[in-house]
Each structure stands twice: as C-alpha cells, then as structure tokens.
ZAKE-856324 format. One record per residue (C-alpha): residue in one letter; x, y, z. Coordinates in nm, 3 decimals. Each point is the difference from the previous one (the first is absolute). Example, Ala and Ser with C-alpha at 12.3 -4.5 7.8 and 13.67 -1.06 7.14 Angstrom:
<ronus>
  residu       c1       c2       c3
       A    1.230   -0.450    0.780
       S    0.137    0.344   -0.066
</ronus>
This chain:
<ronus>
  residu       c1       c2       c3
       X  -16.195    0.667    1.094
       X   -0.093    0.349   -0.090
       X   -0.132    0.215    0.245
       X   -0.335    0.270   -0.028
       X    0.187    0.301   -0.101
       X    0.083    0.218    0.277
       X   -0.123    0.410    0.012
       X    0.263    0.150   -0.116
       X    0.070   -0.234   -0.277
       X   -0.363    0.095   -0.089
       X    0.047    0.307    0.012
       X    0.284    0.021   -0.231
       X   -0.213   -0.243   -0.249
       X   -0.296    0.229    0.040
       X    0.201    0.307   -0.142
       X    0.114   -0.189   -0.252
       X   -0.288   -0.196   -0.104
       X   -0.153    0.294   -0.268
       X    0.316    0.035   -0.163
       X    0.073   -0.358   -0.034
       X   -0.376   -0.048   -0.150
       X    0.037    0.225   -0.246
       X    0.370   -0.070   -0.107
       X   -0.113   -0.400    0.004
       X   -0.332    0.093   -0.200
       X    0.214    0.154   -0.268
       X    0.238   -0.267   -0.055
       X   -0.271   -0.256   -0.062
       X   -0.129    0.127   -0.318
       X    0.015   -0.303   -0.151
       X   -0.175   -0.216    0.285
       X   -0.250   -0.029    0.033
       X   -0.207    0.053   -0.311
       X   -0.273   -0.248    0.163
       X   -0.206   -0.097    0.296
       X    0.227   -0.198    0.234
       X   -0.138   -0.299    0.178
       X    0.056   -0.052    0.378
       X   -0.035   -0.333    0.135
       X   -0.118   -0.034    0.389
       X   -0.020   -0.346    0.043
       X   -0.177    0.027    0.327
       X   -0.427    0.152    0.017
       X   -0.069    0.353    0.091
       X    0.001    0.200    0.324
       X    0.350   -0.164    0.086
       X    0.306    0.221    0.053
       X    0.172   -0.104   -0.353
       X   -0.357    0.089   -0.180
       X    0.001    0.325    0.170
       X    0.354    0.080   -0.051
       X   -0.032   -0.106   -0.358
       X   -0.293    0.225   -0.069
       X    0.169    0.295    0.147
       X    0.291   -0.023   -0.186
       X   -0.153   -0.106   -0.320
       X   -0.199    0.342    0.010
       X    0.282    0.260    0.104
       X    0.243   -0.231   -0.334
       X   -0.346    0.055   -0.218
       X    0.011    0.341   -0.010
       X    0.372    0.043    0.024
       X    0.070   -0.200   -0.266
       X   -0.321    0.068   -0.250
       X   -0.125   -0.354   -0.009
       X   -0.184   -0.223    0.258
       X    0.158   -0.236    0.217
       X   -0.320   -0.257    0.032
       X   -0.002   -0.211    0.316
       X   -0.098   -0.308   -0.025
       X   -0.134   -0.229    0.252
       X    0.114   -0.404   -0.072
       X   -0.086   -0.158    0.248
       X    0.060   -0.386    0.109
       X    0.240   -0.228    0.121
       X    0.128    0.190    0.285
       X    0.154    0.256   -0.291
       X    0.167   -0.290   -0.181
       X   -0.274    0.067   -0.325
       X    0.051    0.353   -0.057
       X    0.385   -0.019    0.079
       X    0.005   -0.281   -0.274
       X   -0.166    0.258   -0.237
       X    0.230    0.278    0.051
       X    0.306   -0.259   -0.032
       X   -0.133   -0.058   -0.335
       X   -0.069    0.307   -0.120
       X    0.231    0.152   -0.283
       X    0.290    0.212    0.167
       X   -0.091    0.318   -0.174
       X   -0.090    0.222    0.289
       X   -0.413   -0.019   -0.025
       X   -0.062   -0.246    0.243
       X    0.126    0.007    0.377
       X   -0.039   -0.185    0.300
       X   -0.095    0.161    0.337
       X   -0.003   -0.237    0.301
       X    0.139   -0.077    0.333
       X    0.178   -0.284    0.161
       X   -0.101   -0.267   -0.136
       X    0.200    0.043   -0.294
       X    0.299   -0.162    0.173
       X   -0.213   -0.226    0.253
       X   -0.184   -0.212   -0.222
       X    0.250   -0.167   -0.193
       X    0.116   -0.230    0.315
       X   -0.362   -0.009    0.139
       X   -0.198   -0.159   -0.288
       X    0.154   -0.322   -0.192
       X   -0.023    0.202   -0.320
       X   -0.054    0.337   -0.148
       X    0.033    0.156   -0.357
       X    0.280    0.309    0.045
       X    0.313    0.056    0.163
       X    0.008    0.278    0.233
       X    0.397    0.105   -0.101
       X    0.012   -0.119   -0.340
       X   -0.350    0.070   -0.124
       X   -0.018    0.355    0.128
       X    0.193    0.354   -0.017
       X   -0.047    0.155    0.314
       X   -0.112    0.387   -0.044
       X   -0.081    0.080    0.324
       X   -0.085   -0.104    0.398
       X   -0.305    0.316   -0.003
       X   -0.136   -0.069    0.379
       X    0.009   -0.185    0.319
       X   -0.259   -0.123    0.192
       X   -0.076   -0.177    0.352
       X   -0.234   -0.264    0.072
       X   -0.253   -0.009    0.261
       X   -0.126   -0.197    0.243
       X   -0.382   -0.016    0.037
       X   -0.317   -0.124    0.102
       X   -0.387    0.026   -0.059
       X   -0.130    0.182    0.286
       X   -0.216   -0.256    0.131
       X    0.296   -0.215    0.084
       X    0.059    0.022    0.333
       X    0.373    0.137    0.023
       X    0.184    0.320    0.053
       X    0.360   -0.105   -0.054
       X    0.173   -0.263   -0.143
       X    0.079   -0.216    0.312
       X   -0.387   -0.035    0.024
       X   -0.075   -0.092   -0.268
       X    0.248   -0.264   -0.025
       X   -0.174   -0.109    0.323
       X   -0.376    0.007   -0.158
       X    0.115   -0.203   -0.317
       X    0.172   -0.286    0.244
       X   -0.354   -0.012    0.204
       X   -0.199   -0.052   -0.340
       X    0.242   -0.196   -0.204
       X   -0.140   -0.017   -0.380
       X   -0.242    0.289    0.013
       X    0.214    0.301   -0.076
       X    0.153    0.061   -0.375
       X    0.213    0.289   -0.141
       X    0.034    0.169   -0.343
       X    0.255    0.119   -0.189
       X    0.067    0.130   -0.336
       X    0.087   -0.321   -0.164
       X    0.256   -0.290    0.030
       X    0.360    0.109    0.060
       X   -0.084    0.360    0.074
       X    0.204    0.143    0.327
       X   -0.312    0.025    0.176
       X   -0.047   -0.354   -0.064
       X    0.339   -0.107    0.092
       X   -0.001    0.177    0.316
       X   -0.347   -0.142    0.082
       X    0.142   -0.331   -0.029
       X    0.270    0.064    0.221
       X   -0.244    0.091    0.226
       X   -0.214   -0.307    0.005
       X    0.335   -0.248   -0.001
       X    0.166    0.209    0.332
       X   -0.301   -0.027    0.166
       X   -0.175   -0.307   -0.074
       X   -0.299    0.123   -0.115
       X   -0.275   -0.173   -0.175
       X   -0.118    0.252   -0.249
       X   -0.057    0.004   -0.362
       X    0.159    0.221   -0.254
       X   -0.214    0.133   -0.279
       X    0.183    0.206   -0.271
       X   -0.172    0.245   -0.199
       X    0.104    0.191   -0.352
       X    0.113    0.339    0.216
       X    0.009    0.182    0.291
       X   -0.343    0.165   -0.086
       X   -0.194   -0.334   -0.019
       X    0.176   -0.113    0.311
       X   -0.071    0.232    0.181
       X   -0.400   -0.021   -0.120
       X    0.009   -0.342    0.073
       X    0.067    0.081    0.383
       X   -0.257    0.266    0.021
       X   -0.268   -0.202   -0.126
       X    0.147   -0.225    0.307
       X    0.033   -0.293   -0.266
       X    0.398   -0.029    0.118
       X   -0.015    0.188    0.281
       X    0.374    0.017    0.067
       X    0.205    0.223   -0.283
       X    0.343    0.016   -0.073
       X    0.032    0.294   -0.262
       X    0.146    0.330   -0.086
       X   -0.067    0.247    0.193
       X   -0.075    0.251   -0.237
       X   -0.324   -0.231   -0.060
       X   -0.078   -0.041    0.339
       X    0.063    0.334    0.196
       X   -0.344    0.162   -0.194
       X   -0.163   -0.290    0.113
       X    0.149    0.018    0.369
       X   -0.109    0.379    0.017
       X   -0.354   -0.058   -0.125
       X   -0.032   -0.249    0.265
       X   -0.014   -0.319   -0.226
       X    0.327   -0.122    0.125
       X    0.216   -0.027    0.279
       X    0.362   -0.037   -0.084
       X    0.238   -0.154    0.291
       X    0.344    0.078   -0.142
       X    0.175    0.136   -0.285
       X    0.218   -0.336   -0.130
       X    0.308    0.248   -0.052
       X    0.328    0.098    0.202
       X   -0.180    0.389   -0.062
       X   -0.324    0.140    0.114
       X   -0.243    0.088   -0.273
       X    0.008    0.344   -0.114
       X   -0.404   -0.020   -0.021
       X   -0.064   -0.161    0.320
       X    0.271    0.098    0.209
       X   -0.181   -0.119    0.310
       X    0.028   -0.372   -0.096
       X    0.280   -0.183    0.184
       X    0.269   -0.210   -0.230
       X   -0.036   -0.303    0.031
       X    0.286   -0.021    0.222
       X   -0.101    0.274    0.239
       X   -0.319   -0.320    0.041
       X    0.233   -0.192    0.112
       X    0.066   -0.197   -0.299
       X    0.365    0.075   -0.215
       X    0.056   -0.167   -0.261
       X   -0.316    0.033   -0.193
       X    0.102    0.310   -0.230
       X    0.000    0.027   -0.338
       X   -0.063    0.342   -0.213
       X   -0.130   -0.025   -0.328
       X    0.100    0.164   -0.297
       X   -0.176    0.121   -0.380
       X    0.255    0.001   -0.289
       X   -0.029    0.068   -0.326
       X    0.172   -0.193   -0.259
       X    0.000   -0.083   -0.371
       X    0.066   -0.343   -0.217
       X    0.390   -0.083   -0.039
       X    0.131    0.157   -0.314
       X   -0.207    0.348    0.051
       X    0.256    0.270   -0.174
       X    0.211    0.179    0.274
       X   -0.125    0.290   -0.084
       X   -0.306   -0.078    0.029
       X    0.080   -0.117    0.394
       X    0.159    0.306    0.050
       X   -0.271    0.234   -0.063
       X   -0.268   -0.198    0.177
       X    0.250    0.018    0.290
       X    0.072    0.338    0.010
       X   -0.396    0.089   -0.069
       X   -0.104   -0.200    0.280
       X    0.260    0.143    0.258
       X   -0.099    0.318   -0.102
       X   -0.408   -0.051    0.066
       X    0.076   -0.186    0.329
       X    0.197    0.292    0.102
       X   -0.300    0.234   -0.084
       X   -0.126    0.140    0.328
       X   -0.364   -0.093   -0.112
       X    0.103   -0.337   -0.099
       X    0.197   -0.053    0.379
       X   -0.325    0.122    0.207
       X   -0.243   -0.248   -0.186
       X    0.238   -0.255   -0.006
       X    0.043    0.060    0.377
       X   -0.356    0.003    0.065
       X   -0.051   -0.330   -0.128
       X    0.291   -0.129    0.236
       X    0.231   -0.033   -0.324
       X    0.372    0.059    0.051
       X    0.228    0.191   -0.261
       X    0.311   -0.171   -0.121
       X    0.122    0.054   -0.331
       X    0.331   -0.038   -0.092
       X    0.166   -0.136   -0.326
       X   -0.065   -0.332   -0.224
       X    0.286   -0.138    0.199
       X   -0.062    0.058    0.332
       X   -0.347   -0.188   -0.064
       X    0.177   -0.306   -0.138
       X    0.232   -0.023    0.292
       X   -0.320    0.012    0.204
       X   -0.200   -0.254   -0.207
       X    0.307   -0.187    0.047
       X    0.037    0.047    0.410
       X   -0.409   -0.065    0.040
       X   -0.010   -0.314   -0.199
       X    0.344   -0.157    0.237
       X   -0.230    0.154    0.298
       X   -0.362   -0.176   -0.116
       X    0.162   -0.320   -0.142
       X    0.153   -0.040    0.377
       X   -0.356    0.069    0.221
       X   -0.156   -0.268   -0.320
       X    0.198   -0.223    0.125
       X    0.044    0.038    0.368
       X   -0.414   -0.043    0.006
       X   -0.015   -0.255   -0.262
       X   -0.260    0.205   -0.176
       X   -0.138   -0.148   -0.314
       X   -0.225    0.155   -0.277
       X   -0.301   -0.202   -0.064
</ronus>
C-alpha cells in the first residue's frame, strides 16, 4: 500500500508542481474541448466529495474547461460506479471514490462493474483515517467504556456509517463481532450524512472519516474515541489509535482515487495523472487538504492498481473472517 507522501518528497513535488502544470496544460490542447463529468458516488461533506471538488476546481482552470462533480448517490456507491463503468471511454467522464471500489464486489451478491476490468486507474489522490465517535450525551470517554455501556443496555445503541461496504463500516463490524455487542448498523450515503445522523443523536455511535468528524469534535458536537488507523490523525493529533485504546487490529485507512472507464486513451490518463500530482503537490492544495485530515499520496496509474489490487485481497479477507453480508 502506498504511503502519505513524506516532506521531502513534497517538497521536491511542490517545486515542481508549476512547471509540470503548465508543461501538462500545453500538451492537452486537444482535451478537453468540453465540460468533464465527475462521478462521486457517495453524498456531500464526505472526504471523496471534498477531495473531488478541490481537485475539480484547481483541473478547471488549468485545463480551460470545468470538471463538474457530481453527486450519485445510492447503493453503497454501486449506482454511480455502474454509471461511470458505462460511460464512453473518451476522457469526459471520471470516477472519484474510495474503497469501496474493490470491497463491494465480494460483499454484495451482485453489482454492475468490475473494479480491474471496468476501470483505468489515473490516480490514488488522498488518504484518509476513520474515526471513532460518539454523541456527547453517551456516557463514555474511551472505547473500553463504551463497549461496557452498550453490553449494560443491549439493543439501545446504533452506529452510522457512510454506507454498506465502506471501511468505516467494515471496521464497525469487526467491532460489534469481537466484542459481542448488540448494536445496529445504519449506513448512510457519506461521511457527511453520517456524521449528521450522530449529531442529531439519531445513531449515536459513528464510524466515519475523520475529516467529517474532527469539525464536529472541535465544535463540541462530537466526541471521537480513536482514530481506526495504525497513524494518528494529522487534524486531531490528540486522539489515540485505536491500538494505543487498547484495541489492535481494528485499522483501516481509507483512500480517494480517481479513475476513468476502461478504454480512456493513454494519453488522456497521463495528463490527468500528471495534473493531479502536480495540484496535490501545490502547497495550498497540501494545507487544506491537511486541515480536513486528508492525506497526500499520489503516485502513478500503476502504483494505484497495485493498491486497488492489495486493498481488495485485504477487504475480501476481514468480509469473510466476520461473515459480513450486504443487505
């Protein structure tokens, strides 16, 4: 798996990243000579709409056309993957999304794409972490007490997360089957209705990304446990790991990737590789990414297929090990 990129190898991006704009930028004179569309298959607020909205707008006015995000949501991202599969491989429209790319296809019975044959990966934009929280009126300050106030009220307590198959829902799973725990998942369509959904105290226990829920945390709204990730998060730093709580084994970072439908000219690939390198590497793009808890990765079309290939061994394992089912 490919790591956040480290300072130095920002650094080096960073001085590069003008140059490489504006050399990209000219070599793309004949794309694109329309809007492009950009699927997010997951509702907004979430770390892949964010990321997708950022990038979209630095590639708009690089490239002289808009890159249009657009939100389709459903099916725990299997509708909106579906449409980008479909789409005609001619560059205008993309797919920007996260795991569950690679974890649905062994968690529901059926779905409409292929993750490796369906898709041309561009590139693995951002990482993200997942945290671990709770409404404040629950009445827990770590994750071993809370474990002990859901086993005193069995069936009262519920937890969000941004839809079927996402990591956060995974690793809430794993979470209910080590411990025994009587409490009800409810997915959501993003990180950013999840994470609503346990303010309002209607789940009041939320597994979601953490670049969702650390606003919430410092406003007060929320109080996050643990960070479900071998790394503490860059935007709450004070949050243990989940492992640091006394509880290994329940990491899992999540990741936003951009990619377009199989067939998509090289070319093509190459320039929306090279122009999104570039504008994560942009010391503007880095400190708003890293406010929002969102790690930079980059890296080439083939690095993210060796990854898409690594996750979906990893999620296909914990999928079964839990005998998780989509409903």
């Amino acid at each position: 798996m490919k790591h956040p990129l480290k300072r130095r190898q920002f650094l080096q991006l960073s001085a590069a990243a003008a140059a490489t704009l504006a050399a990209s930028a000219a070599g793309a004179q004949s794309y694109p000579t329309r809007p492009v569309r950009m699927i997010v298959p997951f509702g907004p607020g979430g770390p892949t709409d964010v990321a997708a909205r950022l990038i979209a707008q630095k590639l708009s006015e690089n490239l002289g056309r808009n890159f249009l995000v657009e939100n389709v949501v459903g099916a725990s991202s299997n509708i909106g993957t579906a449409q980008a599969a479909k789409a005609a491989p001619d560059g205008y429209t993309l797919l920007v999304t996260v795991n569950n790319l690679v974890i649905n296809p062994p968690l529901f019975e059926k779905v409409a794409f292929d993750p490796y044959k369906d898709f041309d990966p561009i590139v693995r934009a951002v990482g993200f972490s997942s945290a671990f929280a709770v409404h404040p009126s629950v009445p827990a300050t770590s994750v071993k007490e809370l474990i002990a106030v859901i086993k005193a009220n069995p069936g009262k307590y519920s937890y969000a997360s941004p839809g079927l198959g996402t990591p956060s829902h995974l690793l809430g799973e794993q979470f209910r089957v080590l411990h025994d725990l009587d409490i009800v998942h409810v997915p959501y369509g993003g990180s950013g209705p999840a994470i609503t959904a346990a303010i309002a105290g209607h789940t009041p226990i939320c597994f979601a990304a953490m670049s969702a829920a650390a606003p919430q945390a410092r406003a007060g709204k929320l109080r996050v446990l643990a960070v479900l990730s071998k790394n503490p998060s860059s935007s709450m730093p004070e949050v243990p790991t989940i492992a640091a709580a006394g509880f290994p084994g329940l990491d899992g970072d999540g990741w936003v990737g951009a990619l377009a439908p199989a067939g998509t000219p090289k070319a093509i690939i190459a320039l929306l590789n090279s122009q999104i390198n570039a504008i994560i590497a942009l010391p503007e793009s880095r400190e708003k990414f890293a406010s929002l808890g969102l790690d930079l990765v980059g890296g080439t079309p083939e690095d993210f297929a060796r990854d898409m290939r690594a996750e979906g061994e990893k999620w296909a394992k914990v999928i079964k090990a839990a005998n998780i089912k989509a409903n």
